[in-house]
C-alpha positions in Angstrom: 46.2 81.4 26.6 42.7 82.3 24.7 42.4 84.9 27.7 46.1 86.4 26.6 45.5 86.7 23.2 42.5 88.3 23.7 44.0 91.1 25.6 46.6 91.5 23.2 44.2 91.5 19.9 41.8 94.1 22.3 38.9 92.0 21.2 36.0 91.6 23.6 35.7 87.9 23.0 36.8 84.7 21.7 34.3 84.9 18.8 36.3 88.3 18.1 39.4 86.8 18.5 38.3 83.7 16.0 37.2 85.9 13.7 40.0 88.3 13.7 42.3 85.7 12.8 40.4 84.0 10.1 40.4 87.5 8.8 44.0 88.3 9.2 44.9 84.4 8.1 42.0 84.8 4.9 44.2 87.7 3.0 47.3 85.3 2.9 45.0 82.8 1.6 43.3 84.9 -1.4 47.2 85.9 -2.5 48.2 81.7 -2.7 44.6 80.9 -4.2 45.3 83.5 -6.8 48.6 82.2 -8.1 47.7 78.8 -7.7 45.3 79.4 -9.3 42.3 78.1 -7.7 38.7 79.5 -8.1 36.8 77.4 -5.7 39.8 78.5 -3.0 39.7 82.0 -3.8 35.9 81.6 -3.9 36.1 80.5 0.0 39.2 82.6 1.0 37.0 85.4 -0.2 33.7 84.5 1.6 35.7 84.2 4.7 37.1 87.4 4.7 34.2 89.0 4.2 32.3 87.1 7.0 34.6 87.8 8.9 35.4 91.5 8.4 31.8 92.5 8.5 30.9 90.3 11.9 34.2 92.7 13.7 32.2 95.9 12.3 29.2 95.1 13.6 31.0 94.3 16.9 32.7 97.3 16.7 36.1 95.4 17.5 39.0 97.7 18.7 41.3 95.9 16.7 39.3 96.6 13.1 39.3 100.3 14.3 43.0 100.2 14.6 43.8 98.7 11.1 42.9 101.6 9.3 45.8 103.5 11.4 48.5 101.4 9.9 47.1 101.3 6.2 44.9 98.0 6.5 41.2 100.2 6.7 38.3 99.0 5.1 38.8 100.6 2.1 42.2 98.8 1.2 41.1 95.5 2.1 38.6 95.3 -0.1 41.1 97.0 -3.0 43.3 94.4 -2.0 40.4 91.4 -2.6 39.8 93.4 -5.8 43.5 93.3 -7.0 44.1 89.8 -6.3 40.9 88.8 -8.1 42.4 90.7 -11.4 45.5 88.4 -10.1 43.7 85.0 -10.3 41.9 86.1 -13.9 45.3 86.8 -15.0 46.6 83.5 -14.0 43.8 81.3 -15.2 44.8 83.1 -18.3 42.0 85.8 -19.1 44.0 88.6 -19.5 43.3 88.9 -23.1 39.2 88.5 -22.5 36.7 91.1 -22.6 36.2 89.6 -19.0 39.3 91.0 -17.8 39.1 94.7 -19.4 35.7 94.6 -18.0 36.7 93.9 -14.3 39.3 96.7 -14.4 36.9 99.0 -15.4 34.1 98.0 -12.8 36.5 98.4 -10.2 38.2 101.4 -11.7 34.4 103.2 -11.6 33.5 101.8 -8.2 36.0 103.3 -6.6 35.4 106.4 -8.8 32.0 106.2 -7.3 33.8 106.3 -3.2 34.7 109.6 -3.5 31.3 111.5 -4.3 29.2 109.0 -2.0 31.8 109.8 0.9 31.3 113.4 0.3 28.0 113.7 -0.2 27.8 111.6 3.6 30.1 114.2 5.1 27.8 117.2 4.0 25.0 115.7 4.8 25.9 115.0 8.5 27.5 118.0 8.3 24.5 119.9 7.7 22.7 118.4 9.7 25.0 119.3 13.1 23.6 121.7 14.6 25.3 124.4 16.5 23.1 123.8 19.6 21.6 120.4 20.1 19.3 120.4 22.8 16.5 117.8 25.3 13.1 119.0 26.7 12.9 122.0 25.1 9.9 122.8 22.3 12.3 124.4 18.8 9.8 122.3 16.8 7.5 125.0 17.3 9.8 127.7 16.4 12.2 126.5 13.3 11.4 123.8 10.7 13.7 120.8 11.6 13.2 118.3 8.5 13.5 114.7 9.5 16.7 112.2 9.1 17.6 110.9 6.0 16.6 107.1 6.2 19.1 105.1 8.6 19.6 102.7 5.8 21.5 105.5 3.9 23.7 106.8 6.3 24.4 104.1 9.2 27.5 102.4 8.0 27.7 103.9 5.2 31.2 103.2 3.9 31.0 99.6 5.0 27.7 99.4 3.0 28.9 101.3 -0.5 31.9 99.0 -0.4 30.3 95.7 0.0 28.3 96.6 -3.5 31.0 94.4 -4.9 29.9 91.8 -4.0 27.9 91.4 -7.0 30.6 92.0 -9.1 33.0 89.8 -7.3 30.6 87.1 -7.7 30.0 87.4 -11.1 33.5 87.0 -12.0 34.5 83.9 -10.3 31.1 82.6 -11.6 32.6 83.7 -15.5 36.3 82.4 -14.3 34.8 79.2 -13.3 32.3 78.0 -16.4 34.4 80.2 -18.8 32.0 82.3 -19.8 31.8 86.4 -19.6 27.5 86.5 -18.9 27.8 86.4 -15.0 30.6 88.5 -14.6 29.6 91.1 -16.6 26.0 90.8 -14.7 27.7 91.6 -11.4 29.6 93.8 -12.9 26.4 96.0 -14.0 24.6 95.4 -10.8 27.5 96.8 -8.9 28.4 100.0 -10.8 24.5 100.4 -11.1 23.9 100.2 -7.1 27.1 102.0 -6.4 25.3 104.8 -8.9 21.6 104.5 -7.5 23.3 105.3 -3.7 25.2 108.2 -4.5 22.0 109.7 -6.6 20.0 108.6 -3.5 21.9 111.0 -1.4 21.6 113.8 -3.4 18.0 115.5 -2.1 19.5 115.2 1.4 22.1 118.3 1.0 19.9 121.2 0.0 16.4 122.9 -0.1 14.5 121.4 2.6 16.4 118.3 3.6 18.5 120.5 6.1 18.0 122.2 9.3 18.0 126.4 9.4 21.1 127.5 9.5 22.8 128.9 12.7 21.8 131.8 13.0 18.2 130.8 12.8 18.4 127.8 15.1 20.8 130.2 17.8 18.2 133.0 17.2 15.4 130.2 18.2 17.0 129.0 20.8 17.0 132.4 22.6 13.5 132.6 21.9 12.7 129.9 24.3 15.2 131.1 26.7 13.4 134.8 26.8 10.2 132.8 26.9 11.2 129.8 29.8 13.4 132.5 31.7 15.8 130.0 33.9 17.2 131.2 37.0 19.5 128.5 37.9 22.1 126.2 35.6 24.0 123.4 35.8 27.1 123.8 33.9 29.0 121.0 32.8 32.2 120.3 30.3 34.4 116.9 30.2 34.9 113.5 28.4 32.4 110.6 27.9 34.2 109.1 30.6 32.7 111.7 32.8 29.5 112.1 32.0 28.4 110.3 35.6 30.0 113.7 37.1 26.9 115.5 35.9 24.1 112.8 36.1 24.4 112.8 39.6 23.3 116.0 39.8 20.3 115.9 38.2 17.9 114.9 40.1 18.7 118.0 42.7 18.0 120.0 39.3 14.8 118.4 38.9 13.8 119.5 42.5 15.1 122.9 42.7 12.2 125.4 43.0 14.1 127.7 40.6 13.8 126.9 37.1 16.8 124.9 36.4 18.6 124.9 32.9 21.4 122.2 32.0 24.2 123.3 30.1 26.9 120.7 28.1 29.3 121.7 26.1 30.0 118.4 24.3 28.1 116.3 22.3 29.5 113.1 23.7 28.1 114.2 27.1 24.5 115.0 26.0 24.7 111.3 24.5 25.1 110.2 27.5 23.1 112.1 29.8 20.5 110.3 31.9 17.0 110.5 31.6 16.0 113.7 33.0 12.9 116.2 32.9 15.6 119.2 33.1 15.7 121.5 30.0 19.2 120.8 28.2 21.1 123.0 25.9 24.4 121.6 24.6 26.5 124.5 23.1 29.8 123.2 21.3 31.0 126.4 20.3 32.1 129.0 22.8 31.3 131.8 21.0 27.8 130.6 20.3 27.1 130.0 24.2 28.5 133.5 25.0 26.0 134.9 22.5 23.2 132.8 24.2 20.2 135.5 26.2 21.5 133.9 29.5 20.3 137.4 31.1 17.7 135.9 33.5 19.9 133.0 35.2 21.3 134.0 38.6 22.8 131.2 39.7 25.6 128.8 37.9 26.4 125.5 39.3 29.9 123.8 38.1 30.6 119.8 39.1 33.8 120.3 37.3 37.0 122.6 37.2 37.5 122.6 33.7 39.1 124.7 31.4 35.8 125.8 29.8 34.0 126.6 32.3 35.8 130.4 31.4 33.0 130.9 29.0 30.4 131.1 31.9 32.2 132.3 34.6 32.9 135.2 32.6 29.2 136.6 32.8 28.8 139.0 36.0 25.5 138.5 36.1 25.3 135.6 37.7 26.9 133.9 40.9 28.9 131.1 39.9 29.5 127.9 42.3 31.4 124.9 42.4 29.4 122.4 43.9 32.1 119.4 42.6 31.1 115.7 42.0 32.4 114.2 45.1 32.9 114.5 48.7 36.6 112.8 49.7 40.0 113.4 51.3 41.8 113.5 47.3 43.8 116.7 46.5 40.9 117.1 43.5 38.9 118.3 46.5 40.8 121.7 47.5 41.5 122.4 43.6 43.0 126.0 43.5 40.8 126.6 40.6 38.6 126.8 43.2 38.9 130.3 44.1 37.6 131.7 40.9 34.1 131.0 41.7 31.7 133.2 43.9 31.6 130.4 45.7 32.0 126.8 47.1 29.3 124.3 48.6 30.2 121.2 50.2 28.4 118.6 51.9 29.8 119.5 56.0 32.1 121.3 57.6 34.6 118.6 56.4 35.0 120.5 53.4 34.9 123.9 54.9 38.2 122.4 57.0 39.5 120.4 53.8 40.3 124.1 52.2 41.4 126.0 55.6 43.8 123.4 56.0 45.0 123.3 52.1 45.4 127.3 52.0 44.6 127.3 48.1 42.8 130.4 48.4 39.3 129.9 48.7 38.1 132.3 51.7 36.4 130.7 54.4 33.6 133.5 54.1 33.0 132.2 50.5 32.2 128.3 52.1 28.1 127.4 52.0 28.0 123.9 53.7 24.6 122.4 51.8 24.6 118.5 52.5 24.7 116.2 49.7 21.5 115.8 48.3 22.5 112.6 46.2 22.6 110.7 49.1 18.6 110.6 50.0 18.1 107.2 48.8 20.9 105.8 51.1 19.5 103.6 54.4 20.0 103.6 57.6 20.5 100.4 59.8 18.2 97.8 60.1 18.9 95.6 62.5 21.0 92.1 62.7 19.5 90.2 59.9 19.6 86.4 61.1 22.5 84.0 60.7 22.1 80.4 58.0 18.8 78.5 58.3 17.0 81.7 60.7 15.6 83.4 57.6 13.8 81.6 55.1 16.2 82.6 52.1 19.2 81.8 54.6 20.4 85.3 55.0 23.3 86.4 56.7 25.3 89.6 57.3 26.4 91.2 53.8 29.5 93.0 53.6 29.9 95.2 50.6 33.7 95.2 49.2 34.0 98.0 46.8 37.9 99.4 46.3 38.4 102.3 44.1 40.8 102.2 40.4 44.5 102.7 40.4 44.7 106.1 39.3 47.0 107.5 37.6 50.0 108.3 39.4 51.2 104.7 40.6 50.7 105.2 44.4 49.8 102.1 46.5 47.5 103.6 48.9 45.2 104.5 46.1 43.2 101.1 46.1 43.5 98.7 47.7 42.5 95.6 45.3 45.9 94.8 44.3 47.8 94.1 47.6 44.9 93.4 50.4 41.8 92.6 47.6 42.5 88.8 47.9 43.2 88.7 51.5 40.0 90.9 52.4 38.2 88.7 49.8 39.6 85.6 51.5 38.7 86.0 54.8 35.2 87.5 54.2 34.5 84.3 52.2 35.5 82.3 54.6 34.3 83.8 57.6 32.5 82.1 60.5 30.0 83.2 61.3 29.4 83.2 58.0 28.9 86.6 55.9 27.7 87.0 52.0 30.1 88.9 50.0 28.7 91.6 47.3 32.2 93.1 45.3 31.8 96.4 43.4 34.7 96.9 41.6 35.4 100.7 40.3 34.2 100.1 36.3 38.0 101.8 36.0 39.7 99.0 37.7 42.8 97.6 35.6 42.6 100.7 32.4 45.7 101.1 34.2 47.8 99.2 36.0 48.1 95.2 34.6 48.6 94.1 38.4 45.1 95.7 39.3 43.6 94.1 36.3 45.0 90.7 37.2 44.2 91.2 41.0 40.7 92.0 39.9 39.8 88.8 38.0 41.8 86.6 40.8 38.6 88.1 42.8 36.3 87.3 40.6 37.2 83.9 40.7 37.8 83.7 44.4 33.7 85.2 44.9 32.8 83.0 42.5 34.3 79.3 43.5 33.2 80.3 47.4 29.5 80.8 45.8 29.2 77.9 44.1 31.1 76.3 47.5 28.0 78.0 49.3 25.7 76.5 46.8 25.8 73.0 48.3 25.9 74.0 52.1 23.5 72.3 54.2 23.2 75.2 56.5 21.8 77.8 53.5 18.6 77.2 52.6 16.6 79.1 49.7 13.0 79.7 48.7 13.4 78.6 45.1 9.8 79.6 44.3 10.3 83.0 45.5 13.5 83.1 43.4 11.4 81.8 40.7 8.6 84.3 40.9 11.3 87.1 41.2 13.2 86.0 38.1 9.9 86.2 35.9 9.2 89.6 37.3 12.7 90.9 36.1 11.8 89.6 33.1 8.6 91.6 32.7 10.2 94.4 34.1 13.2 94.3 31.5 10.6 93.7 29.0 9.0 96.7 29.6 11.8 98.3 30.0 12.9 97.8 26.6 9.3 98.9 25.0 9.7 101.5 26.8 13.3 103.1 25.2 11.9 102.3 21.9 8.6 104.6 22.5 8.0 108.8 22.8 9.6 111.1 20.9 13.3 111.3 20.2 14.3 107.9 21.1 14.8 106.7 18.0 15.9 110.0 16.3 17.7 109.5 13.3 20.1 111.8 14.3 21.2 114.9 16.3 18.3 117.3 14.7 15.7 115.1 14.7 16.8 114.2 18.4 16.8 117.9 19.1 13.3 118.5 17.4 11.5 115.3 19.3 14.2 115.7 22.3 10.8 116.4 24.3 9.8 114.3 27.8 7.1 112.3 28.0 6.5 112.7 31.9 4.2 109.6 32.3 6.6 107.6 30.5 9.6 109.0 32.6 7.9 108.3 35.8 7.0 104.8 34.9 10.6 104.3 34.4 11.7 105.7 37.5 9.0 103.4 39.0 10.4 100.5 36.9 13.7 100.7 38.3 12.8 100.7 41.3 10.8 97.5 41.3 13.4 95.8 39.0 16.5 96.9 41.9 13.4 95.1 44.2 13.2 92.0 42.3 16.8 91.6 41.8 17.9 91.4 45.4 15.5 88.4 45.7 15.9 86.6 42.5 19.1 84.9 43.7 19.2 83.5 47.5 19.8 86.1 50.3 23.1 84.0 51.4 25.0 84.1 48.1 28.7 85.5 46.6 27.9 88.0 44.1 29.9 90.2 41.5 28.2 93.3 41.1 29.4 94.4 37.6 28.1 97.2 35.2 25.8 100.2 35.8 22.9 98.3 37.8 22.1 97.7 40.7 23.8 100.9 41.0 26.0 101.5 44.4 23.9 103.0 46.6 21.3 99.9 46.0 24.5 97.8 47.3 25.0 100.1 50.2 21.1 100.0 51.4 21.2 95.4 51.3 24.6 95.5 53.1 25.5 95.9 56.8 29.2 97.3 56.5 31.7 97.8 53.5 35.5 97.7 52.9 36.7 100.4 50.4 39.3 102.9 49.9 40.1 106.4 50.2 37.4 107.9 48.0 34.0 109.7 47.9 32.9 105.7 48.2 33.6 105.9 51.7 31.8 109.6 52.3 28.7 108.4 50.9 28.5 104.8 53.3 28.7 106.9 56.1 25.8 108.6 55.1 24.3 105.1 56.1 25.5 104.9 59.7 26.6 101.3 59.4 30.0 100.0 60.0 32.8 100.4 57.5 36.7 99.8 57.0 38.8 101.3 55.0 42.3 100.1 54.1 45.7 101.4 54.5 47.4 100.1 51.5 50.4 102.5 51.6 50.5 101.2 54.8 51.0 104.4 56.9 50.2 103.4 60.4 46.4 103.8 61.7 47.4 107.2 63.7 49.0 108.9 59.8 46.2 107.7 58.2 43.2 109.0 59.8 45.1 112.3 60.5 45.5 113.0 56.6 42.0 111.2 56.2 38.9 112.6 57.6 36.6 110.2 56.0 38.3 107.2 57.9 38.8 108.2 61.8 35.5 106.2 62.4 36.7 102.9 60.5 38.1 100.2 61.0 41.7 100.7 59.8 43.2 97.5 57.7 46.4 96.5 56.4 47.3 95.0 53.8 46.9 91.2 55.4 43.4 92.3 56.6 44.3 91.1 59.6 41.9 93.7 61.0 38.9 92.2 59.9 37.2 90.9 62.6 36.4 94.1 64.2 34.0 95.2 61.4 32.5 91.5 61.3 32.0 91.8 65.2 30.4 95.0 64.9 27.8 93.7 62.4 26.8 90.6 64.2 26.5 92.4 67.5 25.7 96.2 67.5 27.1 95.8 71.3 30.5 95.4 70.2 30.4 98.1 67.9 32.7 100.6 69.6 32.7 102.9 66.8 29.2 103.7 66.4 29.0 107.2 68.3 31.9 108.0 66.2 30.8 107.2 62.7 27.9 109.8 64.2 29.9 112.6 64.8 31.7 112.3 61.6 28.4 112.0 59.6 27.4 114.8 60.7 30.9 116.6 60.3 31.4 116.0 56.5 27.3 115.3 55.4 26.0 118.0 57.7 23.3 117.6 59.7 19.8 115.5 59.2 17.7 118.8 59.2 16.9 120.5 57.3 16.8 117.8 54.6 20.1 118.4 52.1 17.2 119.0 49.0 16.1 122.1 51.6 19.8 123.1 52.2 20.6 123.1 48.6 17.2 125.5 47.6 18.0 127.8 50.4 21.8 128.1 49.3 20.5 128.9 45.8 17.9 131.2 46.7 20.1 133.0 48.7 22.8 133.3 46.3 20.3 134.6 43.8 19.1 137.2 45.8 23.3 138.3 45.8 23.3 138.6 42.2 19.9 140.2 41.8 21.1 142.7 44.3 24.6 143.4 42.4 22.7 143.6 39.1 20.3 146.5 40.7 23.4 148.5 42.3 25.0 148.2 38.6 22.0 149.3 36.7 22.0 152.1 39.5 25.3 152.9 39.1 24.9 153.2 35.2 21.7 155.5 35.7 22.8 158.0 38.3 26.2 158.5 35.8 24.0 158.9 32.6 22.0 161.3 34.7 25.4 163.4 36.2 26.2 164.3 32.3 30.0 164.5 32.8 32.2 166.9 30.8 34.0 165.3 27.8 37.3 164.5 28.6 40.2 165.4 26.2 40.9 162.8 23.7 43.4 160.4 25.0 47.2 160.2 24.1 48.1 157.6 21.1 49.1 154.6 24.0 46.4 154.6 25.8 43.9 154.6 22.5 46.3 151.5 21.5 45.4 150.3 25.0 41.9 150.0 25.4 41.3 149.2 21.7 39.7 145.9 21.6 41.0 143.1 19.6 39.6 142.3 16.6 37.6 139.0 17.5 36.5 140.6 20.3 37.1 139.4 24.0 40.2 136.7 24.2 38.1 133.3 24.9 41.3 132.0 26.7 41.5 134.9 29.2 
């Protein structure tokens, strides 16, 4: 029931949920204390309210969000508290007191005070925006960039003005209750006079020196370092927040290119959420201010996304553009027609040199660079066998990794595979004999969706979990519990770290998008003693719990391809999941959920012809789990081979080497066009051709530009 109501509030707990309905329950209850009237209950209906109204803030609860689009925002609730106060002075019978004049007027001037505090926030935040934010590159040195106002001023701002009334509030109900006007009209002063102080506070921050250059300047700057740095390759990337993992993947190939990479983002929400990276960054908002950017050195453009913006580059025929995608699978998204308007198109194999022959969306077959996918370094081969329950010392046993993909959009059953087969795959893993460890990975999209997928995916949850705790008590596990121990302690040092270390170096407390731009700078030592952190806590983790046990893997780390290197064979579904295991060489199933039939499937699948097909009853099952306890039975093994090679590409070169020769090449196209332009251009300049006669009025009205210039939408 709790669970239900939770859902339906969209609160991410049951302290949200408690709190939202003391808060929704504590209005009703101010109104009945008022008329009553009753100071000591409107006293406590009041505290409540605000309790509980600030503790959803600092949650940040969906539902408080959504109040203020059906009239109930902050703002009016704390009018209404207001109002109903003036009710209960009314009714105690005050409404011919100085008391009562004065509480209309406090209130009266407090919300006076709203309007010039808001505004003064908006400019200064506005001011502060700049037209290009930017990471790892030196403007500091170039244009003055005036620190943040304090965070006290401007973090919650509204929240922070409004609960000045406290005072006032206080001092009322104190007057109300001991009949006396002192304490009210003490609160009254100390609100009105620290609803006053704020506003005057924010004053300094919207002129003179407070604020950033203006655009011009900071765009002027900004080309500056570009003439000065000179980049020859960029990674180009527009979407949602939701996306933002489209273009971290990518980074660390940008941070190994031996061209000098430049990222480019043209939304704020994406440079939030970039991932630590030693790459210069430039995040341009406005499309007129990126096409104004000295971009004139970069010969090669990289796009992980078709996107309507990426028009702004591509228009530039300077530079060879290529879409390199984020994602190697069977989905339509992977023969995109878009496609075609690039120079060209890398994928990993020859898989996706087939994917678009087959499709016929245009993309020329001369315009295909097969380059690997250098994401998948990290990924591990086999192993060997590990040992069955009571062999090791930690009791381990055969892991199988079951990670299905979301629901999609569209409705269609064969998209994942978690809401008819999860349970039954699930089931039968659990209880398999010999005995396996289950690790599940759901997609972090799983159940935004579809409510059957959401349900299906907490059934799992529950299933993984009972059959661990089951596992728990088996005699035939055993654990080291000191090594557990010792491994626990060192996540805990690592984490600890960790954390000093996000709070340290330059930018990573920046008070807001300027200051982030102006300290935006890497500290290399730092950066690698993260990287090095990671790695040692992904270590520690894997042994902090017993090498036998059910887990749910949930949230950003360990991140997949960790899963992928401690298992022995996964079940997924049709996605770039399943392009990336076999990367590993171990043996996978993948599962028909549409249901079909094995010879249908792998034909429209290329990524599945060396798995082991399920159905929905995962009937199947056995012949993965016999291939991981016995690498004899493993029919499939040459097969999975072959197709690694067909849609990864080969072993060597390395994918890293691939990738640097594809873009060194590629560059040398583009220097080349540029020279046979600047010929051309030259060797007419030098023919001095007769005038020609002036034109008639149509074709003038033709070729006269518009008057914005070029169409941004073309």
């Amino acid at each position: 029931m709790i669970s239900t109501a939770i859902r339906v509030a969209r609160v991410g707990s049951a302290a949200e949920l408690a709190a939202a309905a003391l808060m929704m329950l504590g209005f009703p209850a101010l109104m009945l204390a008022a008329l009553v009237p009753s100071v000591p209950a409107f006293a406590a209906a009041a505290a409540v309210t605000y309790l509980a109204d600030h503790y959803l803030h600092r949650r940040g609860s969906y539902l408080v969000n959504r109040l203020s689009k059906v009239r109930a925002g902050l703002s009016i609730r704390f009018l209404i508290r207001e109002l109903l106060l003036i009710l209960l002075l009314a009714r105690l019978g005050f409404a011919d007191d100085l008391i009562y004049y004065g509480a209309i007027a406090c209130f009266i001037a407090f919300y006076g005070l709203q309007a010039p505090h808001g505004a003064l926030v908006t400019l200064i935040r506005n001011r502060r925006r700049m037209p290009v934010a930017t990471r790892n590159i030196d403007l500091a040195a170039r244009i003055r960039i005036p620190d943040a106002p304090p965070r006290k001023l401007l973090h919650r701002s509204a929240e922070k003005m409004l609960h000045l009334d406290l005072a006032a509030v206080a001092g009322i109900l104190v007057s109300a209750a001991l009949e006396s006007a002192v304490a009210g009209f003490i609160g009254i002063g100390i609100t009105v006079g620290l609803g006053l102080l704020y506003v005057l506070a924010l004053v300094p921050y919207v002129r003179g020196a407070k604020i950033p250059p203006n655009a011009e300047k900071v765009l002027a700057a900004v080309d500056d370092w570009l003439a000065e740095y000179r980049p020859e390759t960029v990674l180009y990337f527009s979407g949602s927040k939701d996306s933002a993992y489209q273009v971290n993947m990518w980074l660390e190939t940008m941070e190994q290119l031996d061209s000098r990479p430049l990222i480019i983002l043209r939304e704020r929400v994406i440079l939030n959420n970039l991932a630590p990276t030693t790459v210069p960054v430039i995040c341009v908002p406005g499309g007129v201010h990126l096409m104004n950017l000295d971009l004139t050195n970069v010969r090669v453009a990289l796009y992980a996304a078709n996107v309507g913006k990426n028009i702004h580059l591509l228009r530039v025929p300077t530079m060879k553009h290529v879409f390199i995608g984020h994602g190697d699978s069977d989905k339509l998204a992977s023969v995109n027609p878009y496609s075609k308007v690039y120079d060209e198109v890398w994928t990993a194999g020859r898989a996706g040199r087939d994917r678009y022959a087959i499709a016929d969306v245009g993309v020329r077959d001369d315009d295909i660079v097969e380059v690997g996918r250098p994401q998948l370094a990290p990924i591990q081969g086999f192993s060997g066998v590990p040992e069955g329950p009571g062999g090791a010392a930690d009791g381990r046993c055969p892991t199988v990794l079951y990670a299905p993909t979301w629901e999609g959009w569209d409705g269609n059953p064969g998209n994942t595979s978690i809401v008819l087969a999860g349970e039954n795959i699930v089931n039968k893993l659990v209880k398999a004999d010999p005995p396996v460890r289950v690790l599940y990975k759901p997609h972090p999209f799983t159940g935004t969706v579809s409510k059957e997928a959401g349900v299906a995916h907490r059934r799992i949850v529950a299933l993984v979990e009972q059959a661990a705790t089951e596992r728990a008590t088996d005699p035939r596990f055993t654990a080291d519990v000191a090594a557990q121990a010792a491994a626990k302690a060192e996540l805990a040092r690592i984490e600890t770290r960790l954390a000093e270390l996000s709070g340290k170096g330059k930018g990573n407390n920046a008070g807001d998008e300027a200051e982030a731009t102006r300290d935006g700078l890497v500290d290399l030592a730092r950066h690698e003693e993260v990287a090095r952190l990671r790695a040692e806590w992904n270590t520690a983790y894997w042994r902090s719990f017993p090498g036998h046990e059910h887990r749910v893997i949930s949230g950003a780390e360990p991140r997949l391809y960790d899963c992928f290197n401690v298992s022995d064979a996964m079940v997924s579904d049709i996605s770039s999941v399943v392009s990336d295991f076999i990367a590993s060489g171990k043996p996978y199933a993948v599962t028909d959920s549409a249901e079909v039939g094995v010879e249908e499937f792998k034909r429209a699948n290329t990524a599945v012809r060396a798995a082991t097909i399920l159905s929905n009853s995962a009937a199947e099952l056995g012949e993965l789990l016999d291939a991981v306890r016995d690498p004899a039975a493993d029919s499939l093994a040459e097969d999975r081979g072959d197709l690694k090679r067909y849609l990864l590409g080969p072993d060597e070169p390395t994918s890293i080497d691939q990738f640097n020769t594809a873009v060194a090449d590629l560059a040398i196209k583009a220097e080349t066009r540029n020279v046979g332009q600047d010929s051309r251009v030259a060797a007419g300049a030098d023919a001095d051709p007769e005038p020609e006669p002036d034109p008639e009025p149509a074709t003038v009205l033709a070729q006269r530009p518009t008057a914005g210039g070029d169409d941004l939408t073309a």
